[in-house]
N, C-alpha and C positions, 0 to 999 in steps of 0.2 A: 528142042526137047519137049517130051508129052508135056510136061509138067508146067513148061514156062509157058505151055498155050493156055494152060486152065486157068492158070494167074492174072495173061493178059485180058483172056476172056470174062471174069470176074465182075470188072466194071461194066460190061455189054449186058448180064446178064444171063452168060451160058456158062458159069462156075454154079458150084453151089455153095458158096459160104456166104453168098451175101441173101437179103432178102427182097426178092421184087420190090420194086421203086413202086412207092404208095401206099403197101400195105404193111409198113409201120406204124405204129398209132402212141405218141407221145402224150403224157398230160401234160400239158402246158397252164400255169399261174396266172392269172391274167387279175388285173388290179379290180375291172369291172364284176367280176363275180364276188372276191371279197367285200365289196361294197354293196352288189345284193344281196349278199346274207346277213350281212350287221343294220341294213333296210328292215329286213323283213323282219331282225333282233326286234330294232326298237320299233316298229308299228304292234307287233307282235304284244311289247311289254305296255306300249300303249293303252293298246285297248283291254288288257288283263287289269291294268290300275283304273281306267274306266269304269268298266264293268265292277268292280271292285268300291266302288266311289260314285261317281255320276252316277254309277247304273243305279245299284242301290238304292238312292235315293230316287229316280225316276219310279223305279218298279214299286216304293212306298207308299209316295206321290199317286200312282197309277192305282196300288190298292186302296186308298184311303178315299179316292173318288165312286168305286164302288161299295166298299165293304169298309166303313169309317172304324168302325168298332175295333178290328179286324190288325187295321191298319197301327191302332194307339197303342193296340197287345203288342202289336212284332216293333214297334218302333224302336225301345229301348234295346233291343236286340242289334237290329239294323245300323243305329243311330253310333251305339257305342261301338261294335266294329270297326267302323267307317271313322268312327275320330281316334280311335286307337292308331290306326293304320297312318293317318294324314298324322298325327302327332309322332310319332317314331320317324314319318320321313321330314319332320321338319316345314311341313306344310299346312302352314298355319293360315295364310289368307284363302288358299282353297277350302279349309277345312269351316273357318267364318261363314262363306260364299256358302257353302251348300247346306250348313246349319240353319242359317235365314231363309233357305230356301221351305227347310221341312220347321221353320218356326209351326206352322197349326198342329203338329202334331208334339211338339215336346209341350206339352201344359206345364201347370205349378202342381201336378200328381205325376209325374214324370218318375219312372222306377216307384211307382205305387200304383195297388190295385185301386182304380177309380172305385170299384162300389164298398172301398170302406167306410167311407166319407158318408157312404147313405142310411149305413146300419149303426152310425154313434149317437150313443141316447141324447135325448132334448129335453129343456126346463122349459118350461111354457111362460112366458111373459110372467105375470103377474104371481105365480109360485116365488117364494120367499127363498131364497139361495145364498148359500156363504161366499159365492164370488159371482159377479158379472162384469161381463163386457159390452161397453156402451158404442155403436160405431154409424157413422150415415155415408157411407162409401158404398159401392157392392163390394162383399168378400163372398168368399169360399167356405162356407160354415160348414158342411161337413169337414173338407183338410183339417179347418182350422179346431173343431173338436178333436179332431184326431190327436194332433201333435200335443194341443191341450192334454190330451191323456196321457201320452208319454214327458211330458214336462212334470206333471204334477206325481206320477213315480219317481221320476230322477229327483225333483225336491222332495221328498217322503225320504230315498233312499240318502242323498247327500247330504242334505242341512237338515233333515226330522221335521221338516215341514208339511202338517197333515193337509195338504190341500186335496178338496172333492176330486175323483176321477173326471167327472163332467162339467163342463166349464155352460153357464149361462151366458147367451149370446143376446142383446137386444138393440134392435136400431134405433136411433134416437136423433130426430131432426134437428133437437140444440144440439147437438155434438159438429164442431168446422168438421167438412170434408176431409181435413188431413189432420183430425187428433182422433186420438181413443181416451177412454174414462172407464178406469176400472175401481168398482166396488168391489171391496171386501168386508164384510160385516156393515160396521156404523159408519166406516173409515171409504172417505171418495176422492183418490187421484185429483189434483189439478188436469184441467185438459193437456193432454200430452201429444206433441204437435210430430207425427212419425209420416215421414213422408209416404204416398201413395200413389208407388208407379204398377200401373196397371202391369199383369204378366211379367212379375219378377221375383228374383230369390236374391238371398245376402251370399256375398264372399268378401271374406278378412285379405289383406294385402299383406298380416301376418305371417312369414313361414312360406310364403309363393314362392315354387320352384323358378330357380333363373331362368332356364328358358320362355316360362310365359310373362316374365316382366315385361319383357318392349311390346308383347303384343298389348297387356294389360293398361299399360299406360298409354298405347296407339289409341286405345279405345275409352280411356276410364272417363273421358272430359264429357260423352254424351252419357254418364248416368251420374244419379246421387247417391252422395257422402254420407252415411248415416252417422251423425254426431251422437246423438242419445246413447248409442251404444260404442264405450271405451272398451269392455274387454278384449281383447286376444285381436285388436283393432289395427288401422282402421278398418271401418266396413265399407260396404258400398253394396249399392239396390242396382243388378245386374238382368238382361232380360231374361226370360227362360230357354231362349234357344243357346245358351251361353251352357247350360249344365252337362254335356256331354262332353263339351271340351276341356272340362273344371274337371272333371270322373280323368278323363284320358292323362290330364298332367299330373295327376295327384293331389290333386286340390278341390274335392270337391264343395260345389255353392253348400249354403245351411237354409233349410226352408225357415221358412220366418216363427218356427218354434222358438227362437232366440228372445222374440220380441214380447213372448210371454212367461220365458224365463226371468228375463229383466222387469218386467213390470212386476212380476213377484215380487222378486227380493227387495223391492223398494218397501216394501209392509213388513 
């Protein structure tokens, strides 16, 4: 019969229901491609948290050798992105590691315009003043006028305490390296022995979110304990490059206005 030729013929390739041997074209799964793509995923997401982090910080690094100025404006920008990010994944020794890195650029005017500090008024030595401060350290006299100003409103506003807007600052070679002496009127402080770690801010252990305790404690043993100050305690004199990551958990450092609030209220 016609018909049983065309059937047998089929498999030969002189039917027409089947399709020429070879030009079929299957997808076929193969395990090697799957695993080039979740390759390429994670190099991919690599270099995006990179960039992201590392980079960031190189390219801060990279401005701050040309253009220093430049560098300390965008810092706080760069700086707090970069610990927001590492703090939300949990990467908290990376986030150390690259804070130490751009330490020259977070100062103790860190989230401050530097040239406040240079526009707050000054007592001339030997002008007669309702309050001064005795010190032989190097400080920060502009900062430390600064906060002075805002200290001496919040005690006006708080406790009615008329204290000057402008705080008299003077070095005094009897004064140890690690006290201060504050005059107010007729009335002069004992030497007050507050420790003096160069490029640092205070944080209370008060109220520290749980996730930064183990790193807190990993770290607390290479700084000091501020004993003088009890309230909303303990304290502790932490370095400056520490302040981004203290903003990212919720806790941020207190610049050391604290230490001029305390010496107040003891008068």
């Amino acid at each position: 019969m016609e018909s049983g030729k065309n059937t047998t013929n089929a498999g030969s390739g002189g039917g027409k229901c089947c399709a020429p041997r070879g030009s079929v074209r299957a997808s076929v799964w193969r395990p090697s491609s799957l695993w080039q793509s979740w390759s390429y995923l994670g190099t991919r997401h690599r270099l995006t948290e990179y960039d992201r982090t590392d980079g960031e910080i190189e390219r801060l690094l990279t401005l701050n050798g040309s253009e220093p100025n430049a560098a300390v404006r965008k810092a706080p920008t760069v700086l707090g992105n970069v610990a927001a990010y590492l703090w939300q994944q949990n990467q908290l020794d990376h986030l150390t590691a690259l804070l130490q890195r751009a330490a020259p650029l977070i100062t103790g005017q860190y989230h401050m315009d530097q040239r406040v500090g240079t526009i707050m008024p000054q007592v001339g030595d030997d002008a007669p003043w309702p309050i001064e401060l005795r010190y032989n350290r190097p400080l920060d006299e502009g900062r430390l006028r600064y906060e002075w100003r805002i200290t001496a409103a919040r005690l006006a506003d708080t406790w009615g305490i008329p204290a000057p807007a402008t705080l008299k600052l003077k070095r005094d070679i009897n004064v140890p390296e690690d006290d201060l002496v504050l005059i107010v009127g007729e009335l002069k402080t004992p030497s007050i022995e507050v420790p003096a770690l160069p490029s640092s801010v205070a944080v209370s252990e008060e109220d520290m979110p749980e996730p930064l305790q183990p790193w807190f404690r990993a770290h607390r043993e290479q700084w000091v304990r501020v004993d003088v100050l009890e309230e909303d305690g303990p304290w502790w004199l932490v370095p400056h490059w520490t302040q981004p990551l203290f903003v990212a958990a919720g806790h941020p450092a207190s610049p050391k206005r604290r230490w001029w609030r305390w010496l107040s209220e003891r008068h």
